[in-house]
PDB file with SEQRES, HELIX, SHEET and CRYST1 records, atoms N, CA, C and O in Angstrom:
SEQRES   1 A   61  UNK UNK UNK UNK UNK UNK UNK UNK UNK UNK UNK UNK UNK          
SEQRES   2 A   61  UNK UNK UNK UNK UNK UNK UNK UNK UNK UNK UNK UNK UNK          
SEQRES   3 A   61  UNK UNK UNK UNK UNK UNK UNK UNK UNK UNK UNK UNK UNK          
SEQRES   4 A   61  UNK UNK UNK UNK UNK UNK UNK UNK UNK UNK UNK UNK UNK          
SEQRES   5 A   61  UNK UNK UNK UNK UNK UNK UNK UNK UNK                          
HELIX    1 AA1 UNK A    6  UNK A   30  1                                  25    
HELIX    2 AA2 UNK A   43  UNK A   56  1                                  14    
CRYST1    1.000    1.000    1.000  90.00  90.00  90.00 P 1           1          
ATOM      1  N   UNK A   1      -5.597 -18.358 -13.787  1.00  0.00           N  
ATOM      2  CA  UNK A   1      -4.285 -17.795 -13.993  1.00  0.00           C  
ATOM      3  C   UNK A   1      -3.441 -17.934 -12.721  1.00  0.00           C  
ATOM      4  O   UNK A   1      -2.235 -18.180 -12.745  1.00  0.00           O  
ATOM      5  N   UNK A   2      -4.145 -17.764 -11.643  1.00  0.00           N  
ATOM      6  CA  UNK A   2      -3.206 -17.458 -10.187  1.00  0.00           C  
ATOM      7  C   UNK A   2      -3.970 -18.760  -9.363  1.00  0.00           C  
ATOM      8  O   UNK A   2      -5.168 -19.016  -9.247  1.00  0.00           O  
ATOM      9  N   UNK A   3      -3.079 -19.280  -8.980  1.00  0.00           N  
ATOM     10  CA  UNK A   3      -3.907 -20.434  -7.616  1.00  0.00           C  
ATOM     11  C   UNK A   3      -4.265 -19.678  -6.776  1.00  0.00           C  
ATOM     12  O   UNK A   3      -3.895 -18.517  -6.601  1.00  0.00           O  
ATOM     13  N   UNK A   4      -5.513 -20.692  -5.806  1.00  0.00           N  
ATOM     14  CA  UNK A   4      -5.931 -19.703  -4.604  1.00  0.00           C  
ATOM     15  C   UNK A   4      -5.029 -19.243  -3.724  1.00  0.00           C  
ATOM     16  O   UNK A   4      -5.095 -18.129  -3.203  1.00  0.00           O  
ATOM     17  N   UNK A   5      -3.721 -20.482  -3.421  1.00  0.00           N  
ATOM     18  CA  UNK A   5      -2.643 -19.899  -2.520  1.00  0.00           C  
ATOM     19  C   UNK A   5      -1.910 -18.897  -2.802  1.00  0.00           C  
ATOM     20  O   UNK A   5      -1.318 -18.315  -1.894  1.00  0.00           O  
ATOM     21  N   UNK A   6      -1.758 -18.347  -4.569  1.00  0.00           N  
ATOM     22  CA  UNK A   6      -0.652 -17.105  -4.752  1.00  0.00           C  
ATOM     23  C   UNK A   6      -1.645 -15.996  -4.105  1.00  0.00           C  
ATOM     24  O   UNK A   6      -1.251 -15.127  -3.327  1.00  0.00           O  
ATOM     25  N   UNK A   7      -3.185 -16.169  -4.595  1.00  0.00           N  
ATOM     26  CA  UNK A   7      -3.936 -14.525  -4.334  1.00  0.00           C  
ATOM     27  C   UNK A   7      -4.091 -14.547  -2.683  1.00  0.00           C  
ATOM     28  O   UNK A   7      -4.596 -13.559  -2.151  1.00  0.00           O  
ATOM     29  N   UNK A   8      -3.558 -15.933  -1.676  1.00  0.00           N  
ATOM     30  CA  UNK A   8      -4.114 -15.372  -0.365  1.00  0.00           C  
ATOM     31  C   UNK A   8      -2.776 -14.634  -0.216  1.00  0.00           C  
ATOM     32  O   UNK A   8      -2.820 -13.636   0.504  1.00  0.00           O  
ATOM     33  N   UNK A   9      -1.291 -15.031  -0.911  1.00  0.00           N  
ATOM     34  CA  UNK A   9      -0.325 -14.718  -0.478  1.00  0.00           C  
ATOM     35  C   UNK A   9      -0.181 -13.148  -0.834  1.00  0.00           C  
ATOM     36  O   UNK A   9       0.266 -12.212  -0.171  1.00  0.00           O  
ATOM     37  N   UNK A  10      -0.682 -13.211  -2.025  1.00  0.00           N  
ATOM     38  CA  UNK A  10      -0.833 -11.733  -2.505  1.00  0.00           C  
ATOM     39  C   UNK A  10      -1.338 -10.908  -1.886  1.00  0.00           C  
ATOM     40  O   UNK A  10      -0.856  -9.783  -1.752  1.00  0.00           O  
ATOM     41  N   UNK A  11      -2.526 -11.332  -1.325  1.00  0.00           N  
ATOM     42  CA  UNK A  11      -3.438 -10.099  -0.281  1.00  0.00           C  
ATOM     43  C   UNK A  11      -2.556 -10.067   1.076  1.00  0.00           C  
ATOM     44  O   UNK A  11      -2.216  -8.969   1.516  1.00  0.00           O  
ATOM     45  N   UNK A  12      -2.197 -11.204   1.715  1.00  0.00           N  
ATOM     46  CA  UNK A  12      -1.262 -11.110   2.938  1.00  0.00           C  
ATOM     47  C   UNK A  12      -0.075 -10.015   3.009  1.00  0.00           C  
ATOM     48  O   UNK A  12       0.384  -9.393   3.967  1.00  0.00           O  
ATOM     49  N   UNK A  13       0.304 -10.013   1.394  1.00  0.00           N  
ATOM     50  CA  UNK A  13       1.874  -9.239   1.087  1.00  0.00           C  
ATOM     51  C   UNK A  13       1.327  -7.806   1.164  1.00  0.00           C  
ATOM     52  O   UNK A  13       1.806  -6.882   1.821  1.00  0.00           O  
ATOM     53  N   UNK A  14       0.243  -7.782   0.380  1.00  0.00           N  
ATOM     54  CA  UNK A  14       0.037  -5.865   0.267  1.00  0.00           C  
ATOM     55  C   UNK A  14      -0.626  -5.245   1.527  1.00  0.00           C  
ATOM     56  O   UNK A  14      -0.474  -4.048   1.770  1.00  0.00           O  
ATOM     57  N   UNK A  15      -1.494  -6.204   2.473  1.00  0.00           N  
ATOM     58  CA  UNK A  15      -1.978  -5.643   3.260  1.00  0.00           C  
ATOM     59  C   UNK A  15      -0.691  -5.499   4.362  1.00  0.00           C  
ATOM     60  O   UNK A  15      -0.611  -4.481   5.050  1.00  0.00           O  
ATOM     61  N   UNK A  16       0.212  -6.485   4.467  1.00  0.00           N  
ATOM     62  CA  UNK A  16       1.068  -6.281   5.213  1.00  0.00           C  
ATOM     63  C   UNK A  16       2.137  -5.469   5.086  1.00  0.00           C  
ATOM     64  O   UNK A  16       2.805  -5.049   6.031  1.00  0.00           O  
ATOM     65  N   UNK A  17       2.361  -5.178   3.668  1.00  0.00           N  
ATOM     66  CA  UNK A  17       3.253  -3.835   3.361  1.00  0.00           C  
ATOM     67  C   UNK A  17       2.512  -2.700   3.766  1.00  0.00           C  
ATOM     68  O   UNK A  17       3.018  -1.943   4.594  1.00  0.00           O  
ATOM     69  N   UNK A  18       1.554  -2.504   3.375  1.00  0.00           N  
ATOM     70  CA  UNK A  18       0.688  -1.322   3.708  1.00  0.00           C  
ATOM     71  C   UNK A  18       0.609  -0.917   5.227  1.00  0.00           C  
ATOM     72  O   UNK A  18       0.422   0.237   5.612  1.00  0.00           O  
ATOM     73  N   UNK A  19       0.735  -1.744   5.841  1.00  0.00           N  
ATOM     74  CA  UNK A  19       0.810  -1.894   7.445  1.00  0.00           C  
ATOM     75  C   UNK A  19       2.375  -1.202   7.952  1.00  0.00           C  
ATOM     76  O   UNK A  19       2.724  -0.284   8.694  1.00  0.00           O  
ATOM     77  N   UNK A  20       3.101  -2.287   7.028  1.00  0.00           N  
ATOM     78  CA  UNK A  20       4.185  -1.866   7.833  1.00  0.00           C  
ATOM     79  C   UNK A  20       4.691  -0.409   7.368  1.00  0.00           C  
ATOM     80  O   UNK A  20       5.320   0.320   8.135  1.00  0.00           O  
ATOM     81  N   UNK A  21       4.340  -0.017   5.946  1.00  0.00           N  
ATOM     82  CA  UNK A  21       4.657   0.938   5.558  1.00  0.00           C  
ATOM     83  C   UNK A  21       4.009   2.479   6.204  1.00  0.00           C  
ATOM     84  O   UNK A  21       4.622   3.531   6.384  1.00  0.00           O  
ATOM     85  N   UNK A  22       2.808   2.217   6.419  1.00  0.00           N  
ATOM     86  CA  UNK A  22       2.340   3.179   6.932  1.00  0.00           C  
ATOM     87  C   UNK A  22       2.808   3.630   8.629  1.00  0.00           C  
ATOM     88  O   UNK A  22       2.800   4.820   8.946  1.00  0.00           O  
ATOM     89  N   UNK A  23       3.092   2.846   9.355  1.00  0.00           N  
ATOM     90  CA  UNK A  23       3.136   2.300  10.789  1.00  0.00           C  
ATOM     91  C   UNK A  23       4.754   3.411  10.682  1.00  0.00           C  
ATOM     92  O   UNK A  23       4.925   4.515  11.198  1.00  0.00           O  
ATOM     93  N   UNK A  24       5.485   2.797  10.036  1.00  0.00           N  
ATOM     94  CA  UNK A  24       7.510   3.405  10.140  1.00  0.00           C  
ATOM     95  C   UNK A  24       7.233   5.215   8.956  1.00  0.00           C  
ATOM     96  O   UNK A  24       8.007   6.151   9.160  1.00  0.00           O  
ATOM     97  N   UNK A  25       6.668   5.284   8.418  1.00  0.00           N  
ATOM     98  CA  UNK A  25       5.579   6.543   8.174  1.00  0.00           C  
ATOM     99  C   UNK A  25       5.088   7.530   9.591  1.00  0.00           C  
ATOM    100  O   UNK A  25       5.555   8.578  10.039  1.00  0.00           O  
ATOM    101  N   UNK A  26       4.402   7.011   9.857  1.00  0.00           N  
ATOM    102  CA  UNK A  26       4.046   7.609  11.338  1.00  0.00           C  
ATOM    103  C   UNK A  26       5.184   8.139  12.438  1.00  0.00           C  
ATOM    104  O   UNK A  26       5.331   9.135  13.146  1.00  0.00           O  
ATOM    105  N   UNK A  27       5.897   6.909  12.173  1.00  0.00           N  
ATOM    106  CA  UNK A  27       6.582   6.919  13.583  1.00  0.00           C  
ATOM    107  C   UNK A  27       8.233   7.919  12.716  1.00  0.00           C  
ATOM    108  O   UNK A  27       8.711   8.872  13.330  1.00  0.00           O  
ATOM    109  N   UNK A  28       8.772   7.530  11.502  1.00  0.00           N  
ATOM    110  CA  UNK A  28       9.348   8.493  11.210  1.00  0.00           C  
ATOM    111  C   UNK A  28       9.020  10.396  10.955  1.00  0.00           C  
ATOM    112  O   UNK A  28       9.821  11.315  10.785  1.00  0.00           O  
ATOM    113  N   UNK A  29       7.642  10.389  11.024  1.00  0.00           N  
ATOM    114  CA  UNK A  29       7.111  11.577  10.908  1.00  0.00           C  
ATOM    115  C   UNK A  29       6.991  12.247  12.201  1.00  0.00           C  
ATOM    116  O   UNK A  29       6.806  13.464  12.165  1.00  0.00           O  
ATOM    117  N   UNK A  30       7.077  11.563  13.545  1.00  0.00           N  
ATOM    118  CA  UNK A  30       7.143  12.221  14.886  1.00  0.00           C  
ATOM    119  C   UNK A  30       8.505  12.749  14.631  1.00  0.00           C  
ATOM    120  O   UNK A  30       8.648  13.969  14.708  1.00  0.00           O  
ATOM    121  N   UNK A  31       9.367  12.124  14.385  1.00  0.00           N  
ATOM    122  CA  UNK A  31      10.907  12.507  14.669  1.00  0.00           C  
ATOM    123  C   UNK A  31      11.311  13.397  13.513  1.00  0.00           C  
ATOM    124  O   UNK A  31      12.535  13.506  13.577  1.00  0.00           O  
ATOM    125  N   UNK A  32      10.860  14.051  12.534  1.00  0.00           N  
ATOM    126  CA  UNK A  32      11.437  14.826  12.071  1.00  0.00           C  
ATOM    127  C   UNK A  32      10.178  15.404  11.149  1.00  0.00           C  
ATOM    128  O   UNK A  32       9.623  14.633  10.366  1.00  0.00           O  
ATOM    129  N   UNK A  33       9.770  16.718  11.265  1.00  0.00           N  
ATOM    130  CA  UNK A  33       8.591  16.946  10.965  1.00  0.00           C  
ATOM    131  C   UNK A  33       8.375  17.843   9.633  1.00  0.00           C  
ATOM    132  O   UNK A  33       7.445  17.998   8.841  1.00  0.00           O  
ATOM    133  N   UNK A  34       9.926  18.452   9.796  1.00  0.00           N  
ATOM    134  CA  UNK A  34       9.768  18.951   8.526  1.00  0.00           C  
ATOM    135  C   UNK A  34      10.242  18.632   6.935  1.00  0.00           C  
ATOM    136  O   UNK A  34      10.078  19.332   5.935  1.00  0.00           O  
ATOM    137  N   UNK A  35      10.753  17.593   7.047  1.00  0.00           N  
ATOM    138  CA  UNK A  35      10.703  16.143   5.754  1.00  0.00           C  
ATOM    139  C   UNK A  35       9.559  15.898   5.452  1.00  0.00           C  
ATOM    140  O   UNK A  35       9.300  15.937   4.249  1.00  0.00           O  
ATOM    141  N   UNK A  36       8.665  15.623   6.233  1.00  0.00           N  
ATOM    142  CA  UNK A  36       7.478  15.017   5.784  1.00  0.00           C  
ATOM    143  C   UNK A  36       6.159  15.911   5.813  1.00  0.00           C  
ATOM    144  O   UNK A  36       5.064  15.446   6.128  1.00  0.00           O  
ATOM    145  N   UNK A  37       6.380  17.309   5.435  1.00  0.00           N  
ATOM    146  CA  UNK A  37       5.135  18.068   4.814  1.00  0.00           C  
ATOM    147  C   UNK A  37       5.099  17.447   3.471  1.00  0.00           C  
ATOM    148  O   UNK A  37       5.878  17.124   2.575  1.00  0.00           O  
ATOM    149  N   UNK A  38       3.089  17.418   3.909  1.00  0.00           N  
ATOM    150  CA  UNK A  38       2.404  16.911   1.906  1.00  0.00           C  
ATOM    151  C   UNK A  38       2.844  15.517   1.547  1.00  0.00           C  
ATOM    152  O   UNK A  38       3.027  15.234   0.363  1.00  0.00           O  
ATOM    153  N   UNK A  39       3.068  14.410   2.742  1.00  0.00           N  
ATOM    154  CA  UNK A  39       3.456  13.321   2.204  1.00  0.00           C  
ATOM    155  C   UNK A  39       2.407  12.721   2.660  1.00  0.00           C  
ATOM    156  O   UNK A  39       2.664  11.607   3.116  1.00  0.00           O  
ATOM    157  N   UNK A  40       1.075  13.103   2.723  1.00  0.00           N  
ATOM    158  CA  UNK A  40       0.147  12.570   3.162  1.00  0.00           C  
ATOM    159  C   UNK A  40      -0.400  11.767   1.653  1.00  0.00           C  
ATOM    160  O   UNK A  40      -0.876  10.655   1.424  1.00  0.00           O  
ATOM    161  N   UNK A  41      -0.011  13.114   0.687  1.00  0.00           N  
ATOM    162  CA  UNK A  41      -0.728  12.903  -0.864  1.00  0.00           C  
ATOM    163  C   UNK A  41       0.639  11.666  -1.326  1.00  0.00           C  
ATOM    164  O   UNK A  41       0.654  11.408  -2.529  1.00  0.00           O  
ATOM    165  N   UNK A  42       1.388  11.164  -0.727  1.00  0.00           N  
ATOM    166  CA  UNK A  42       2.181  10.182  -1.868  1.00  0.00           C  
ATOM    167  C   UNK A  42       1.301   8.856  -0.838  1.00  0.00           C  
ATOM    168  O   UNK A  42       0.677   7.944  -1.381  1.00  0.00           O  
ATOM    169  N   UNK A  43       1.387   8.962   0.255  1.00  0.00           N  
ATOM    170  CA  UNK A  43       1.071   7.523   0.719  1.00  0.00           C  
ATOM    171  C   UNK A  43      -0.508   7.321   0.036  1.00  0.00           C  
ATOM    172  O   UNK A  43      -0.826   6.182  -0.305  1.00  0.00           O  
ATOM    173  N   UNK A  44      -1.303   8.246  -0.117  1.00  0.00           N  
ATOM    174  CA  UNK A  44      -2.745   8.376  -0.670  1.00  0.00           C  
ATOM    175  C   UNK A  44      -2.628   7.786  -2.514  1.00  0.00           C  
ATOM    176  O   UNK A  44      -3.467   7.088  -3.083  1.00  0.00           O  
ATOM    177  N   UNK A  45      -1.405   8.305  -3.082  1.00  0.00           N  
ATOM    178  CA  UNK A  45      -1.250   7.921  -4.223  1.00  0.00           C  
ATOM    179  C   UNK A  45      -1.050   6.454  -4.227  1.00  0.00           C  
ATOM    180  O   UNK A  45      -1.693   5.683  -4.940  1.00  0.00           O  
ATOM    181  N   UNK A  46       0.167   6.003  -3.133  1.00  0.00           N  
ATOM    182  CA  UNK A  46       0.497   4.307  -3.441  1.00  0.00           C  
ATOM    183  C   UNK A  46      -0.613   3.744  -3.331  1.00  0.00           C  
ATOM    184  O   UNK A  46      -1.056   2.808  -3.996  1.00  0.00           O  
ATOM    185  N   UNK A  47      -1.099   4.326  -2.460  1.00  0.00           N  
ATOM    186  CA  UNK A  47      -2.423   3.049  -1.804  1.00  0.00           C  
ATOM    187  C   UNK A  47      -3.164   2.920  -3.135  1.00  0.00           C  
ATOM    188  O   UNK A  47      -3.180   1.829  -3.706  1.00  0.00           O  
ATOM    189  N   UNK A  48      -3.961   4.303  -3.806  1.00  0.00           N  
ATOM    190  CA  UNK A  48      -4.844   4.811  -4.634  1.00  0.00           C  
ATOM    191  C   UNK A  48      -4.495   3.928  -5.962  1.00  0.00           C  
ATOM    192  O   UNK A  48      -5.444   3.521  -6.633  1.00  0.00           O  
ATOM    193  N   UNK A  49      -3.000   3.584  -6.407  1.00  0.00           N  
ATOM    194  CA  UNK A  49      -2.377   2.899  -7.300  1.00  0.00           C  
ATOM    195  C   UNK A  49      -2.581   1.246  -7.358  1.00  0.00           C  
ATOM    196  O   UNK A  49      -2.918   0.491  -8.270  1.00  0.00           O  
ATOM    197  N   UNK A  50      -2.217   1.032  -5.945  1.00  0.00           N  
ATOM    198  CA  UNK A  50      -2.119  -0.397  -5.404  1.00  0.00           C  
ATOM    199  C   UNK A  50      -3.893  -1.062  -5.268  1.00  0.00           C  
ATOM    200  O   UNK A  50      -4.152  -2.263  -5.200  1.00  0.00           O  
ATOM    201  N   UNK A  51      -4.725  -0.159  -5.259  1.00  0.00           N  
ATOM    202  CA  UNK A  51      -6.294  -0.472  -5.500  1.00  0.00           C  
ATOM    203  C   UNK A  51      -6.726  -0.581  -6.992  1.00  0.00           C  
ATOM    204  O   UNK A  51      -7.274  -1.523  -7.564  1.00  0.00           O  
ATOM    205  N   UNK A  52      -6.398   0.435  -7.394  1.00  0.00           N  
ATOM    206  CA  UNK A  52      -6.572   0.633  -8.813  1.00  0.00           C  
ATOM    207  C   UNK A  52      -5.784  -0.564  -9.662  1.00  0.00           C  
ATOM    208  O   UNK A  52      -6.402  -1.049 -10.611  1.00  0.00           O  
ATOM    209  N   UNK A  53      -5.048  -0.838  -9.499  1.00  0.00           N  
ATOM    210  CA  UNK A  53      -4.549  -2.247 -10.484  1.00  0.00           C  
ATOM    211  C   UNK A  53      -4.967  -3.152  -9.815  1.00  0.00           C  
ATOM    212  O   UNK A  53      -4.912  -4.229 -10.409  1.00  0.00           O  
ATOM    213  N   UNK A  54      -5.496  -3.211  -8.506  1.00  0.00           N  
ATOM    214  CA  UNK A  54      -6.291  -4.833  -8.180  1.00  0.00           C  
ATOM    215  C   UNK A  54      -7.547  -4.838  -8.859  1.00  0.00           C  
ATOM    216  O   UNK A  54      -7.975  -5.884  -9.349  1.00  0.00           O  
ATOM    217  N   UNK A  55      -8.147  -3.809  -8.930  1.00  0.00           N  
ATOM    218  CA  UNK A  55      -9.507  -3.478  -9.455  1.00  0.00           C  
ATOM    219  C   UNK A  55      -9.333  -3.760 -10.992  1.00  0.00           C  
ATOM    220  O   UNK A  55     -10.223  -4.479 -11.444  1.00  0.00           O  
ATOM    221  N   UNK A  56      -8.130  -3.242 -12.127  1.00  0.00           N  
ATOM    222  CA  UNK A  56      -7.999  -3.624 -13.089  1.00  0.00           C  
ATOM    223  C   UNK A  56      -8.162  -5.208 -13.424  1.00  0.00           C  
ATOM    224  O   UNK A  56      -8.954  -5.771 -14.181  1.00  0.00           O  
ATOM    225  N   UNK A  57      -7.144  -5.720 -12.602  1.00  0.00           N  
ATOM    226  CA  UNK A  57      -7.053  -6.953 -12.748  1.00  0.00           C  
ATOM    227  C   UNK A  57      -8.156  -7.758 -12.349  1.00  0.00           C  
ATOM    228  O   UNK A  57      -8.032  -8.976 -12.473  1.00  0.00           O  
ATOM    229  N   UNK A  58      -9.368  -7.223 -11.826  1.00  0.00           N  
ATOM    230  CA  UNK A  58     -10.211  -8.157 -11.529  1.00  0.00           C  
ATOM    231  C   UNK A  58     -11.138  -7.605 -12.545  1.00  0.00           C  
ATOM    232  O   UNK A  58     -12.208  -8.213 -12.564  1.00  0.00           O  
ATOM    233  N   UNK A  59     -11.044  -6.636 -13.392  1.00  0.00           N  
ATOM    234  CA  UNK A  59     -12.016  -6.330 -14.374  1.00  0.00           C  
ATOM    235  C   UNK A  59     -11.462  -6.984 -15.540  1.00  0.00           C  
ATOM    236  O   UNK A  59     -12.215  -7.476 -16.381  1.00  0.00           O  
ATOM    237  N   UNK A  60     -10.203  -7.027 -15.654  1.00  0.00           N  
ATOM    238  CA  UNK A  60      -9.902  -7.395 -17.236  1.00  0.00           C  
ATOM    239  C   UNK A  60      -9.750  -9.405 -16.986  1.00  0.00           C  
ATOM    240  O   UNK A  60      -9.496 -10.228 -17.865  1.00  0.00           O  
ATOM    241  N   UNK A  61      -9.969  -9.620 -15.759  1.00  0.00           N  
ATOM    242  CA  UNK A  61      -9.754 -11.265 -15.956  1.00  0.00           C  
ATOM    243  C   UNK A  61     -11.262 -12.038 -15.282  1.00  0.00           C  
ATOM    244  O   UNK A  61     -11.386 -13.263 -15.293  1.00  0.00           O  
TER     245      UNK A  61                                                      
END                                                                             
């Protein structure tokens, strides 16, 4: 279904969102601290989401 080059590009894209996303996460959470109570559980959800449909997709294909 996917060439080998879309799934390396694919893993490059999420691990590198995940990077950058988490990284400007951090660093926006020094600077203002009380926005970001309990946003520990949404970044835990994306990730938790973003595993869970790779895992689908490697079960249903």
């Amino acid at each position: 279904m996917f060439s080998q080059g879309q799934k390396i590009f694919a893993l490059i894209f999420i691990v590198s969102f995940l990077v950058i996303l988490t990284f400007q996460f951090l660093k926006d959470r020094k600077r203002n601290k009380t926005l970001f109570k309990g946003t520990y559980w949404v970044l835990i959800a994306i990730m938790a989401l973003m595993l869970g449909y790779l895992l689908l997709t490697k079960l249903i294909h």
